[in-house]
Backbone bond lengths (Angstrom), bond angles and torsions (degrees), N, CA, C in turn:
res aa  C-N    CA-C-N  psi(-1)  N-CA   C-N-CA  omega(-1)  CA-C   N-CA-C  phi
1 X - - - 1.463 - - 1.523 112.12 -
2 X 1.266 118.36 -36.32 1.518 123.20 164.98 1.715 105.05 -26.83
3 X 1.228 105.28 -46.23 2.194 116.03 -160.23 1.609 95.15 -78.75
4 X 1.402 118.10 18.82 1.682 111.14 -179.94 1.884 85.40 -121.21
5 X 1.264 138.55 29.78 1.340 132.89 129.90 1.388 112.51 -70.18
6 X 1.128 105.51 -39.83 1.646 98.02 -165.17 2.008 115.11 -70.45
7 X 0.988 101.60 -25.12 1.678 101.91 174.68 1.323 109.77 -104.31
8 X 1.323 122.05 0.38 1.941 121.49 148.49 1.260 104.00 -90.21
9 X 0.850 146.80 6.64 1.431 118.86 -159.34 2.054 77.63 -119.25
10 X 1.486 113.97 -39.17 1.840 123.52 165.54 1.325 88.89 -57.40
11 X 1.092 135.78 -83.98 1.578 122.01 -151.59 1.807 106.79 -56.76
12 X 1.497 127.17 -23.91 1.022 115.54 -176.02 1.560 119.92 -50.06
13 X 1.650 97.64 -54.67 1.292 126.08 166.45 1.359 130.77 -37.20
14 X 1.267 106.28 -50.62 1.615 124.56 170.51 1.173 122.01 -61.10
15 X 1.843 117.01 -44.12 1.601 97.67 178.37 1.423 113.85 -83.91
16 X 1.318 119.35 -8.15 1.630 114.61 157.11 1.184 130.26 -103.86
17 X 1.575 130.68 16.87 1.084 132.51 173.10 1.874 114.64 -35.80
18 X 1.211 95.71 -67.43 1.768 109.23 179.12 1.606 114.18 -44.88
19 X 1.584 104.79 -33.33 1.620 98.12 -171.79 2.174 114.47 -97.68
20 X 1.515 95.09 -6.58 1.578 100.78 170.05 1.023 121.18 -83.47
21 X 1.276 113.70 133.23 1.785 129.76 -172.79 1.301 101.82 -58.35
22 X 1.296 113.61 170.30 1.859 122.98 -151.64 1.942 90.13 -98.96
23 X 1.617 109.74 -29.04 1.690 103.64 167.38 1.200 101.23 -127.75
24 X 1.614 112.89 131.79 1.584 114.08 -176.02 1.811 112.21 -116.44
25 X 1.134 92.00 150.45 1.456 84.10 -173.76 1.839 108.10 -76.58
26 X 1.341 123.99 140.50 1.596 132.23 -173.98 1.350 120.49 -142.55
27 X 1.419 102.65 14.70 1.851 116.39 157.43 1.124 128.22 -146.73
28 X 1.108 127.28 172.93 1.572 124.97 -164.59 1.458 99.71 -169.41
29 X 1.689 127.58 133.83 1.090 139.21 173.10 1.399 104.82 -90.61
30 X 1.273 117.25 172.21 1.284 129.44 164.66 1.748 147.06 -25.59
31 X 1.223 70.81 -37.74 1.888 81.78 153.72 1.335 121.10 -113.36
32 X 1.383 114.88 21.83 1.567 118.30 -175.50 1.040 135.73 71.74
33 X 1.748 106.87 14.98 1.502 106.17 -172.41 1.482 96.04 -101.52
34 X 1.834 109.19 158.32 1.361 106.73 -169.72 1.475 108.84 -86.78
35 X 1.186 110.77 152.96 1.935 126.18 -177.92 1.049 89.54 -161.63
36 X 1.329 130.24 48.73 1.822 108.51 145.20 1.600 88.77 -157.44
37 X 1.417 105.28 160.31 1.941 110.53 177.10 1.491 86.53 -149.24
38 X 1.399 93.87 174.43 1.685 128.05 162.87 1.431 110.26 -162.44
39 X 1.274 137.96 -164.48 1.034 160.27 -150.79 1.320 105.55 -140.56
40 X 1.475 108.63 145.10 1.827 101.95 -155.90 2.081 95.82 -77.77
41 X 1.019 104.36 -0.40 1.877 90.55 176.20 1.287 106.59 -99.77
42 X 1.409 120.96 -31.66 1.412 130.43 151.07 1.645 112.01 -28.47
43 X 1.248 118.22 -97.74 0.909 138.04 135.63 2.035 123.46 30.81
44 X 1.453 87.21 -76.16 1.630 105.51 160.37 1.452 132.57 -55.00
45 X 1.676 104.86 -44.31 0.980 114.89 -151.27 1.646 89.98 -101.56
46 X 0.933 113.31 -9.55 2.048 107.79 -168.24 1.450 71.61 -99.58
47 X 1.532 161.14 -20.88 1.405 148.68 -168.80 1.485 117.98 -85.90
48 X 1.587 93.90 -41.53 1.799 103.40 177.56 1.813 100.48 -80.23
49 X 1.234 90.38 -21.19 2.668 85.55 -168.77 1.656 80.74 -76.66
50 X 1.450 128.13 -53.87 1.394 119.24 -158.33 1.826 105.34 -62.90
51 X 0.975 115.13 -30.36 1.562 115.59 178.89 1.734 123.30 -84.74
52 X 1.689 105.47 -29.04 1.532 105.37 144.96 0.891 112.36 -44.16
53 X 1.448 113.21 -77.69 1.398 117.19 -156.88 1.996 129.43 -56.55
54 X 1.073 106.37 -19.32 1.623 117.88 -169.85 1.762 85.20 -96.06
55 X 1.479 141.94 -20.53 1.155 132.92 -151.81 1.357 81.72 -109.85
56 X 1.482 139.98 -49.26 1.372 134.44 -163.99 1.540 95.33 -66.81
57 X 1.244 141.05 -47.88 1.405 133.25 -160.20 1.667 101.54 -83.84
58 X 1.205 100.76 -25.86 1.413 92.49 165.59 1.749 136.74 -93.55
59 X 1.261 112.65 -24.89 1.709 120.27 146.50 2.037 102.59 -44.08
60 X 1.054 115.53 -64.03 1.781 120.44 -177.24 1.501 114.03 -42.50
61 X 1.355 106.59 -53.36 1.654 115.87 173.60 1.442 117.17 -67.55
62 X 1.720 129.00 -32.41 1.232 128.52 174.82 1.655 98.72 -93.42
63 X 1.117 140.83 5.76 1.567 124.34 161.82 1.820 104.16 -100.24
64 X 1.031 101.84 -21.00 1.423 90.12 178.61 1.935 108.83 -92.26
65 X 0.977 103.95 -18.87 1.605 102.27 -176.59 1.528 96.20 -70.74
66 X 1.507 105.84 -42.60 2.043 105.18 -166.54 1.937 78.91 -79.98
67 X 1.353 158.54 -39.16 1.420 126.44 -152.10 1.946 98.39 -85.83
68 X 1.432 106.45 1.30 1.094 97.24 173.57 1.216 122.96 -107.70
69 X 1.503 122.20 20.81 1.121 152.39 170.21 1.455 111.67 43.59
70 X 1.848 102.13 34.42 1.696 115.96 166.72 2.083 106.60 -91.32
71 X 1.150 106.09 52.84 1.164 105.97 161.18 1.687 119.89 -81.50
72 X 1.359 106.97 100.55 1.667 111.64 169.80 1.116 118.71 -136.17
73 X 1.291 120.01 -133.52 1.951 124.65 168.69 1.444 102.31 -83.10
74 X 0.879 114.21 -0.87 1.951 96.91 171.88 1.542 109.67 -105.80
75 X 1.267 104.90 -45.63 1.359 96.02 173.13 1.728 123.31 -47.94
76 X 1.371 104.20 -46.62 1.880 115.38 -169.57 2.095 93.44 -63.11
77 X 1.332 106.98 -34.16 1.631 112.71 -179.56 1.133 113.84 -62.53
78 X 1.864 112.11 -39.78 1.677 118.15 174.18 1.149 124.07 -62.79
79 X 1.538 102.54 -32.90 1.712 114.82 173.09 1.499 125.20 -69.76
80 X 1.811 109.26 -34.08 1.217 119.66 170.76 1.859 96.09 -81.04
81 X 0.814 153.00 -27.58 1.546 124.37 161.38 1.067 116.21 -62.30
82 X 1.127 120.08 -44.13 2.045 120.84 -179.00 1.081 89.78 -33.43
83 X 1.724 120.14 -65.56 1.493 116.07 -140.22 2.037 101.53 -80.43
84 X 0.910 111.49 14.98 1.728 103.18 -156.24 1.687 68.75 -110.59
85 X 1.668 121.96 -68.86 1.833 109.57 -179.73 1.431 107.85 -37.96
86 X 1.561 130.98 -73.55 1.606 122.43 -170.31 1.706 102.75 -42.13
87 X 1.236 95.75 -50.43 1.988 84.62 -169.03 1.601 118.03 -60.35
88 X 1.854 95.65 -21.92 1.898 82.49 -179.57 1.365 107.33 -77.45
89 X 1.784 120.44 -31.71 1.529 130.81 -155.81 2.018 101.52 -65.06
90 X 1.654 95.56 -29.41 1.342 82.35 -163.67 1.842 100.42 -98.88
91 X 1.353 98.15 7.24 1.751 99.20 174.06 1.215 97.71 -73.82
92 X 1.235 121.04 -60.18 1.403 128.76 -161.85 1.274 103.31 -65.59
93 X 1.587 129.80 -29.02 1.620 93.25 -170.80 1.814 97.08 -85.95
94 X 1.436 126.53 -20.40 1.301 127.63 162.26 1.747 94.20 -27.65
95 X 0.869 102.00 -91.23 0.857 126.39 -139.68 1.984 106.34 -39.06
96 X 1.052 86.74 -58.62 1.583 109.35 166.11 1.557 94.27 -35.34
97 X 0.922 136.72 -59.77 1.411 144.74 -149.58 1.714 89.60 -69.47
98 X 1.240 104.75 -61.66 1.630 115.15 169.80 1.538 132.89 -31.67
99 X 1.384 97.64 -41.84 1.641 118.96 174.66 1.276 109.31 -72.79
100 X 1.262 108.78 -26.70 1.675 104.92 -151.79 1.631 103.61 -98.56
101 X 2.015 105.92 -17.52 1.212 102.56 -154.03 1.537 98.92 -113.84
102 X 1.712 119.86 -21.66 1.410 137.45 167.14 1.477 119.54 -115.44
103 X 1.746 123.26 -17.68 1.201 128.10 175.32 1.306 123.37 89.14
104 X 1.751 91.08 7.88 1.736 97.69 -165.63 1.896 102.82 -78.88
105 X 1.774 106.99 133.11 1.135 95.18 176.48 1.378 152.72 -59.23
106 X 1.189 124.24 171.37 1.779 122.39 -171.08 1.510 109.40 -111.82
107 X 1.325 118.96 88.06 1.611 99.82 168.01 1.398 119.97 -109.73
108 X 1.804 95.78 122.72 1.052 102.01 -164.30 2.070 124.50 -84.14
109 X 1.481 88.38 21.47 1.511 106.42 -167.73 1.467 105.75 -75.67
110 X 1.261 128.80 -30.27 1.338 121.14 159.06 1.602 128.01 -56.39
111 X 1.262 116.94 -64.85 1.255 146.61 124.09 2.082 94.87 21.34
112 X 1.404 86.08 -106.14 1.670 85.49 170.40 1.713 122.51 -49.38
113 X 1.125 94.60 -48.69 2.085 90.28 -176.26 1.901 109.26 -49.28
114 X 1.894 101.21 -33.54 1.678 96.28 -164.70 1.610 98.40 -75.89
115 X 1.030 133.59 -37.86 1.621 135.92 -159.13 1.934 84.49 -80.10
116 X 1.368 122.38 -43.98 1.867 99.16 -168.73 1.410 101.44 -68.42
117 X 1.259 114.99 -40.42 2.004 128.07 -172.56 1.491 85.75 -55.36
118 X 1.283 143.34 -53.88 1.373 141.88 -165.56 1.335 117.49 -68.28
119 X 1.060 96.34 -68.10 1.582 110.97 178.96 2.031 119.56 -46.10
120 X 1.239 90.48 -48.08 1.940 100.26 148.05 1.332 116.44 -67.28
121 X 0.906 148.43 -66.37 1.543 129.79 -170.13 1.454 91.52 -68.18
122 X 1.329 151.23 -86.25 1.328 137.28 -157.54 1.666 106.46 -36.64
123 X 1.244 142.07 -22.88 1.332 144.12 142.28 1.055 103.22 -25.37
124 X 1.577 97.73 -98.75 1.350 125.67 -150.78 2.133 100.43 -48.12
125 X 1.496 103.28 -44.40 1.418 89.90 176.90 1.401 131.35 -56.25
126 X 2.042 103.00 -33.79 1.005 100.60 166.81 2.200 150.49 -53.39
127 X 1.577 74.29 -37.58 1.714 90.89 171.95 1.636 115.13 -73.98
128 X 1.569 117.71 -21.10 1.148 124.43 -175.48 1.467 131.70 -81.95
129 X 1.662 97.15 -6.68 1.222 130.36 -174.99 1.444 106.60 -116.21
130 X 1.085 113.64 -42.60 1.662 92.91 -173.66 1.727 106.02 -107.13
131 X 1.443 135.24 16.44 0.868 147.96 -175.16 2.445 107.94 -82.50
132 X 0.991 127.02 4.80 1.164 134.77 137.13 2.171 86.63 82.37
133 X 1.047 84.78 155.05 1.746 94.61 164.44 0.890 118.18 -22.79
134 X 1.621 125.31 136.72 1.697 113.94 155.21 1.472 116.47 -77.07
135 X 0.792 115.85 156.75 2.009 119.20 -178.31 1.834 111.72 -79.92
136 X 0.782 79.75 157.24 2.081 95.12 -179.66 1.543 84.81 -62.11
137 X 1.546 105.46 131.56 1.970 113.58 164.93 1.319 95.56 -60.98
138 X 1.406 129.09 145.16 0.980 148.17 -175.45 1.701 125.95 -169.94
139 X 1.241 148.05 131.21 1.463 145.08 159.94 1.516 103.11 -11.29
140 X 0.892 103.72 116.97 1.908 121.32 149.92 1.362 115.87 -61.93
141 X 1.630 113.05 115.89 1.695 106.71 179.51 1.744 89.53 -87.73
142 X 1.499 129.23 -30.61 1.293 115.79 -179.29 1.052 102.88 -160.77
143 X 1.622 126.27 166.70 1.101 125.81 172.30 2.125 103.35 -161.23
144 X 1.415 75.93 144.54 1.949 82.57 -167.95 1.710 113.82 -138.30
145 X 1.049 120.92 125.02 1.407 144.57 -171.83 1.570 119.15 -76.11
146 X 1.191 114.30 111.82 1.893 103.79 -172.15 1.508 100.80 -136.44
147 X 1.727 121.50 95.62 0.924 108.74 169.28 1.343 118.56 -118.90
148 X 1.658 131.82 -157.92 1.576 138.14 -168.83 1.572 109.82 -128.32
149 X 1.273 108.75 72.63 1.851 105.91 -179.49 1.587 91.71 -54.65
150 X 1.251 128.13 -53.09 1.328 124.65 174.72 1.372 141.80 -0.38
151 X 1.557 80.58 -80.04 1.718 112.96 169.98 1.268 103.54 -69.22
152 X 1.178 130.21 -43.81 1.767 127.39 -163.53 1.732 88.44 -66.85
153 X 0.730 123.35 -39.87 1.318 110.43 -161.71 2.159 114.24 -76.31
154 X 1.600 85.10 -34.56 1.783 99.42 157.88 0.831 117.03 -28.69
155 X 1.803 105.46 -72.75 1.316 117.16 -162.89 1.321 115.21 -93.17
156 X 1.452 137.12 1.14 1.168 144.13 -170.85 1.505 113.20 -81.65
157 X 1.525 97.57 -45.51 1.528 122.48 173.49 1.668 108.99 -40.00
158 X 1.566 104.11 -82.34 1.405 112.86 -172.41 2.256 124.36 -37.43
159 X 1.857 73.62 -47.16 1.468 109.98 178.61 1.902 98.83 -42.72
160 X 1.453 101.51 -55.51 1.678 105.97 -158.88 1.747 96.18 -68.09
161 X 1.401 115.90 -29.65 1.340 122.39 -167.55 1.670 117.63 -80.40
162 X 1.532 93.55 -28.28 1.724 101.41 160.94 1.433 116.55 -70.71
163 X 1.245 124.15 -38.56 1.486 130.95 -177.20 1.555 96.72 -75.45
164 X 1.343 148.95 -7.64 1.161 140.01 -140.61 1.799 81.33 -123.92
165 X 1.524 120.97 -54.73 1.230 138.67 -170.59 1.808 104.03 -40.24
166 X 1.812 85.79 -66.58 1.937 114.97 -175.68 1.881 103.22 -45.27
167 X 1.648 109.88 -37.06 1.469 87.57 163.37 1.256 139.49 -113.77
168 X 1.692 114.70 28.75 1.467 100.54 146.91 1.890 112.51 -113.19
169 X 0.936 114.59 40.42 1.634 146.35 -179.59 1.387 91.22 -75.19
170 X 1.401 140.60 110.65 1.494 148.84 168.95 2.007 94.47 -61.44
171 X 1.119 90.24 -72.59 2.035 95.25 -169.21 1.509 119.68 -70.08
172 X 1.523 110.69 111.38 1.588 132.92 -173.64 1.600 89.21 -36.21
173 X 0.930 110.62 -42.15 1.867 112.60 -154.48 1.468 98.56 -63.05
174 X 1.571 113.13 -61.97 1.392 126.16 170.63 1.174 121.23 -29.13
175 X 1.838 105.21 -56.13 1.106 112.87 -150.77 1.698 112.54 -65.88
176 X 1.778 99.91 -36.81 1.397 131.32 179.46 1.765 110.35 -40.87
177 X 1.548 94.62 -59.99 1.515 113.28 178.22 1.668 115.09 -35.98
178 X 1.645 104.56 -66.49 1.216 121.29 -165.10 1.769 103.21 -70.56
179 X 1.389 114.14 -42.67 1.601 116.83 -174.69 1.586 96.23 -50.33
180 X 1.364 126.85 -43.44 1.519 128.65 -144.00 1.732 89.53 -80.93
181 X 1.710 112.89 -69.31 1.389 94.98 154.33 1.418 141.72 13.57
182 X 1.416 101.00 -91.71 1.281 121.17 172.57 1.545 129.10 -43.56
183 X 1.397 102.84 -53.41 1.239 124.09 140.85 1.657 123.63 -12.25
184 X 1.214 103.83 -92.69 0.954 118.36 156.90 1.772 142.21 -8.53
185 X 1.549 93.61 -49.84 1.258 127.35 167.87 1.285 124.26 -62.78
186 X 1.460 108.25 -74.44 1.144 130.30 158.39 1.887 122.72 -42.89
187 X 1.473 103.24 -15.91 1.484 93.22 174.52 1.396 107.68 -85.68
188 X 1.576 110.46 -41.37 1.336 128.63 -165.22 1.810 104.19 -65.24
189 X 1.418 110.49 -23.59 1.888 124.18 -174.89 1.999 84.69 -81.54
190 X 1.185 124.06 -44.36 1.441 116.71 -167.17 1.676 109.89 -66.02
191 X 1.347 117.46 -26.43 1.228 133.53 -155.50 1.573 74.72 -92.39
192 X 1.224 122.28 -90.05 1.768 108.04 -172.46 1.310 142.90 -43.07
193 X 1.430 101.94 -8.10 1.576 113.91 161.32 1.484 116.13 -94.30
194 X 1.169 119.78 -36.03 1.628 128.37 169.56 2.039 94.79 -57.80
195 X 0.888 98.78 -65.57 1.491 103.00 -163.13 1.533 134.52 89.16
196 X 1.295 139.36 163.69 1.100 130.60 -173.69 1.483 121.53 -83.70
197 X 1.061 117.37 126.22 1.698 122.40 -176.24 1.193 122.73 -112.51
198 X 1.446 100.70 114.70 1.774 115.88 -174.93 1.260 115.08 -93.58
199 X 1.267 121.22 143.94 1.780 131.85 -176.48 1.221 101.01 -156.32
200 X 1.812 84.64 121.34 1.316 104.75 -168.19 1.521 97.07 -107.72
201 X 1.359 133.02 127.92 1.099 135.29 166.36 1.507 127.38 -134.68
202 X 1.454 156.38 148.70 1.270 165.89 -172.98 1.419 100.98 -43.84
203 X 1.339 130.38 -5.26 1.576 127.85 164.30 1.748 112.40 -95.16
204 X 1.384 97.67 -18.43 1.874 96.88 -156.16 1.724 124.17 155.94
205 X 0.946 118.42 -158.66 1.517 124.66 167.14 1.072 132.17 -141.77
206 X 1.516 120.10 109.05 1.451 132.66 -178.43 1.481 116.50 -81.65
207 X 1.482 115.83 117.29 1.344 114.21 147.24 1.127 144.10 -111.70
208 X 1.596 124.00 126.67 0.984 126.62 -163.94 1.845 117.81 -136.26
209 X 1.595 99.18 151.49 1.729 76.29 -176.74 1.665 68.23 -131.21
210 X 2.005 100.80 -175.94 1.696 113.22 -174.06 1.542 119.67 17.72
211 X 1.882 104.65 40.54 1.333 81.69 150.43 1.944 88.14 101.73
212 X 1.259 115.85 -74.99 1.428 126.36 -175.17 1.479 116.39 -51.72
213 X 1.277 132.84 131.05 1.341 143.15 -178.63 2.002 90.13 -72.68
214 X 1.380 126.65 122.82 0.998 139.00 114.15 1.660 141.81 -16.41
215 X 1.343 87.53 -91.03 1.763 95.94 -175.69 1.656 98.35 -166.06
216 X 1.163 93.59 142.50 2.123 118.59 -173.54 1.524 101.27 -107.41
217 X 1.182 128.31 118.86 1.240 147.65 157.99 1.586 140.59 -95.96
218 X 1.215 104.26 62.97 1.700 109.17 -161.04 1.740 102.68 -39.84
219 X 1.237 85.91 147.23 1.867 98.08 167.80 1.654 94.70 -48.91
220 X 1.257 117.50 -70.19 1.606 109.64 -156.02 1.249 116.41 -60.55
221 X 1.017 111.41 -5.51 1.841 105.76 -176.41 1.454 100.09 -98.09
222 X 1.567 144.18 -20.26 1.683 128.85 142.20 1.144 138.44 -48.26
223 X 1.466 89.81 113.63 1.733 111.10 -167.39 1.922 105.33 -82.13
224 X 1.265 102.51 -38.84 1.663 105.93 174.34 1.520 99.46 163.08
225 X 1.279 100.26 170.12 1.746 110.41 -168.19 1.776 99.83 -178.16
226 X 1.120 95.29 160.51 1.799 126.62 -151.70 1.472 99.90 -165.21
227 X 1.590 92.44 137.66 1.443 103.53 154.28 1.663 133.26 -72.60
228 X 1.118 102.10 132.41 1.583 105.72 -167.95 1.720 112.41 -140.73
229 X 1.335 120.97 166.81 1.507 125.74 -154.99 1.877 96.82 -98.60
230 X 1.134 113.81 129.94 1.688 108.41 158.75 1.367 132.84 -98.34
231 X 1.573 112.89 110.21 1.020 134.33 165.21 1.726 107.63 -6.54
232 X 1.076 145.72 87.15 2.235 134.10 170.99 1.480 101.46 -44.35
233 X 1.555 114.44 -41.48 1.261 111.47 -160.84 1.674 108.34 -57.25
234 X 1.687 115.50 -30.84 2.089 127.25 172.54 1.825 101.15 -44.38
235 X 1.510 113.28 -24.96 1.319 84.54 -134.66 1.234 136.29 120.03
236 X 1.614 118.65 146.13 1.598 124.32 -178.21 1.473 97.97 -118.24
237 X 1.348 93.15 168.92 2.001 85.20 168.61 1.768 100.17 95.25
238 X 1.529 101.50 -174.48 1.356 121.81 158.26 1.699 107.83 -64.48
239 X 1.327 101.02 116.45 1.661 111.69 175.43 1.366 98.95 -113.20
240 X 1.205 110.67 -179.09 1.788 144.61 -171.59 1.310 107.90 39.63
241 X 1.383 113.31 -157.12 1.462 134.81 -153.22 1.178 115.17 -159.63
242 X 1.379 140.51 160.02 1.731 130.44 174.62 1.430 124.61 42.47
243 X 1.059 108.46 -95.96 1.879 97.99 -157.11 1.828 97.73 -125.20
244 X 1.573 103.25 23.86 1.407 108.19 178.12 2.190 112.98 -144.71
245 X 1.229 102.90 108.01 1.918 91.13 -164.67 1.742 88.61 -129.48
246 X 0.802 100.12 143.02 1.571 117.72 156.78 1.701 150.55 -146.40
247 X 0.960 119.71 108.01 1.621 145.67 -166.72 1.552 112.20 -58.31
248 X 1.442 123.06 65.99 1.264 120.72 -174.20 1.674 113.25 -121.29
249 X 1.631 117.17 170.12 1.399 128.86 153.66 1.023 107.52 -155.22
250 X 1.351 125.94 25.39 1.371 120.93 -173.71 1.771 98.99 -134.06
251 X 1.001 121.62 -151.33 1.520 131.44 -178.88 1.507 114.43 -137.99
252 X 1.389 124.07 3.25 1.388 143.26 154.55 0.813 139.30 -108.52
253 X 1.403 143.43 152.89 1.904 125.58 175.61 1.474 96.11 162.76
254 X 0.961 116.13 -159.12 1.695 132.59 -154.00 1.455 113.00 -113.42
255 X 0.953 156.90 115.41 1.617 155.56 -159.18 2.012 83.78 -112.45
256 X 1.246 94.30 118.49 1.753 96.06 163.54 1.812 115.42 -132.88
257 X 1.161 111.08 134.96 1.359 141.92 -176.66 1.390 106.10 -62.58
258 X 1.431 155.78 125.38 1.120 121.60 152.65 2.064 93.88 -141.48
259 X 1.103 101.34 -169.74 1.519 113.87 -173.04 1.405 106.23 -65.07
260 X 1.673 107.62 -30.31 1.347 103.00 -152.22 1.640 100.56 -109.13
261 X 1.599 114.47 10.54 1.527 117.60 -178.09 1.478 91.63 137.47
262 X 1.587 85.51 -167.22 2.060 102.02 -174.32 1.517 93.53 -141.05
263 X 1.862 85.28 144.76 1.485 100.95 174.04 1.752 97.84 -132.31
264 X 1.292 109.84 -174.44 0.898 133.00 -171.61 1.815 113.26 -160.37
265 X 1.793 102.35 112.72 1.036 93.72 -164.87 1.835 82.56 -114.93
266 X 1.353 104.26 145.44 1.375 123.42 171.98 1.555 127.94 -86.29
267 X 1.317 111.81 128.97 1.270 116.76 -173.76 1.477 99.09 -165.27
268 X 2.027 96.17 150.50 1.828 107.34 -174.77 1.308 100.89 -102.52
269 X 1.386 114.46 21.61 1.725 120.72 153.63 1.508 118.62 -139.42
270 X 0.823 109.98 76.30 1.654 114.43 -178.02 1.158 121.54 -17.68
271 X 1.659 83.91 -82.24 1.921 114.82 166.94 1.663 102.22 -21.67
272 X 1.132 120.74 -61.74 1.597 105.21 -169.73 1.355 104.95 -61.53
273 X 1.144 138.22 -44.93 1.813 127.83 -175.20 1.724 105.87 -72.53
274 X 1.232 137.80 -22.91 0.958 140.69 161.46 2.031 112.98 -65.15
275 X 1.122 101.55 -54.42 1.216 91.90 165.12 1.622 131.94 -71.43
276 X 1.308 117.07 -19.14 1.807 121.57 149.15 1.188 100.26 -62.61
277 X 1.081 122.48 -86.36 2.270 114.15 -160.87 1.538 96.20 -34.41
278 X 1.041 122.80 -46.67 1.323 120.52 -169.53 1.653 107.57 -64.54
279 X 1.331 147.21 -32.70 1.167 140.57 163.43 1.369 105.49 -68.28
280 X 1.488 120.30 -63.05 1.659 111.66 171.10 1.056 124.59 -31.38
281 X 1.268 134.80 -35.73 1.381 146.65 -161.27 1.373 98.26 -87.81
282 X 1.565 120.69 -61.33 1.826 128.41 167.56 0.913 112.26 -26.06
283 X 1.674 124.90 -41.96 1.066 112.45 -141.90 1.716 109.45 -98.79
284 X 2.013 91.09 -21.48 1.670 92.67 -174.19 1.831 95.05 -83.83
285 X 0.938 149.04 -5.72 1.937 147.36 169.39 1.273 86.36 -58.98
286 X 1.356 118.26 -74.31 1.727 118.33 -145.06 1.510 97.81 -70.86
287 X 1.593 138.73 -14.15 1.353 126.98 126.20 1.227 136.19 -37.35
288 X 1.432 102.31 -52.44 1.832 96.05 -175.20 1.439 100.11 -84.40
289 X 1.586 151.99 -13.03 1.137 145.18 -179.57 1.679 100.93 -85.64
């Protein structure tokens, strides 16, 4: 049902073809004044390629999520974002059509606020779902801290400059959009200065950064692990997808094996997370012996 934008968004076009000006206006800066045009076939045709195109990559991502027979709460969440992008793509070009044909304005401050509000919870659902059991409370044999003053500061920067933007922003709507943004930013700069926190205990390994459980790793489901080098070109942050995630800011850390996939947790001392798994691990033998 997503592929029934694409012949509204043609019929939109069609019953006003005759009454749209031959150059229409199709941008708008910050205070809503127009600075961008095309030509009404222009116009059409960058509306119907932009709605292929966001619908083809998204048909690909929902046939491969159902052939991988990961249908759960993230998937039905992935599907409800598809549909929240098609529904804004084809508001806006409405809408456009609207401006151009009655003058009525475009604020695109909703627009932005629904895709950041989205784009965070489809996160947040995501980690909440594939993040595995929590472990029995139990004594900590160790626990070790790996974060990115670095990166926090990357992303902190831009972050402070979006929040700085959102208040001299005339339109609430706008302003909303860009603050959430920023937002946004600024959570992801807090998360790299906090850093990721591992706890290793006689059940497994917890990671967690701000507080939030990550992902639970029972002792028994490690198959083996080694220190190994990280690729910069992956990425900082939460990396991968499916049955492969990794917790880095550095370019070193631990590659571990387990039943249920491989992670890779990052650290600028290996040796110390190698030497935790290695007590965790002691500790579940002299159990099974």
């Amino acid at each position: 049902m997503l592929w029934l934008a694409l012949p509204l968004t043609a019929l939109r076009y069609w019953q006003t073809w005759d009454r749209l000006p031959g150059r229409m206006v199709t941008h708008f800066d910050f205070a809503e004044h127009p600075n961008g045009w095309m030509s009404r076939e222009s116009s059409f045709w960058f509306s119907v390629g932009l709605t292929v195109f966001l619908l083809a990559i998204f048909t690909v991502v929902l046939y491969l999520v159902q052939k991988k027979q990961e249908v759960n709460a993230f998937s039905w969440g992935l599907l409800a974002f598809f549909y929240l992008v098609i529904g804004l793509i084809y508001s806006v070009n409405s809408g456009l059509i609207d401006y151009n044909l009655y003058g009525l304005p475009i604020n695109p401050g909703p627009f932005i606020a629904s895709i950041a509000v989205g784009i965070v919870a489809l996160i947040a659902l995501y980690f909440f779902t594939q993040r595995g059991a929590a472990l029995p409370a139990t004594d900590v044999i160790a626990e070790e801290v790996h974060s990115g003053r670095a990166c926090a500061l990357v992303l902190g920067l831009p972050a402070l400059a979006e929040i700085w933007i959102a208040t001299i922003i005339p339109q609430p709507g706008t302003r909303l959009g860009v603050a959430l943004v920023g937002l946004v930013l600024l959570m992801a700069a807090a998360m790299a200065w906090s850093g990721f926190r591992y706890s290793f205990s006689r059940h497994g390994l917890e990671i967690r950064t701000l507080g939030m459980r990550l992902r639970s790793i029972p002792t028994g489901q490690i198959k083996e692990y080694a220190a190994k080098r990280w690729n910069p070109l992956f990425g900082y942050g939460i990396r991968g997808v499916g049955q492969g995630r990794a917790y880095v800011w550095a370019n070193q850390g631990v590659h571990i094996k387990t039943t249920a996939g491989e992670f890779f947790l990052g650290h600028r001392e290996p040796g110390r997370i190698i030497r935790d798994l290695d007590m965790m691990m002691d500790f579940l033998q002299s159990q099974q012996i």
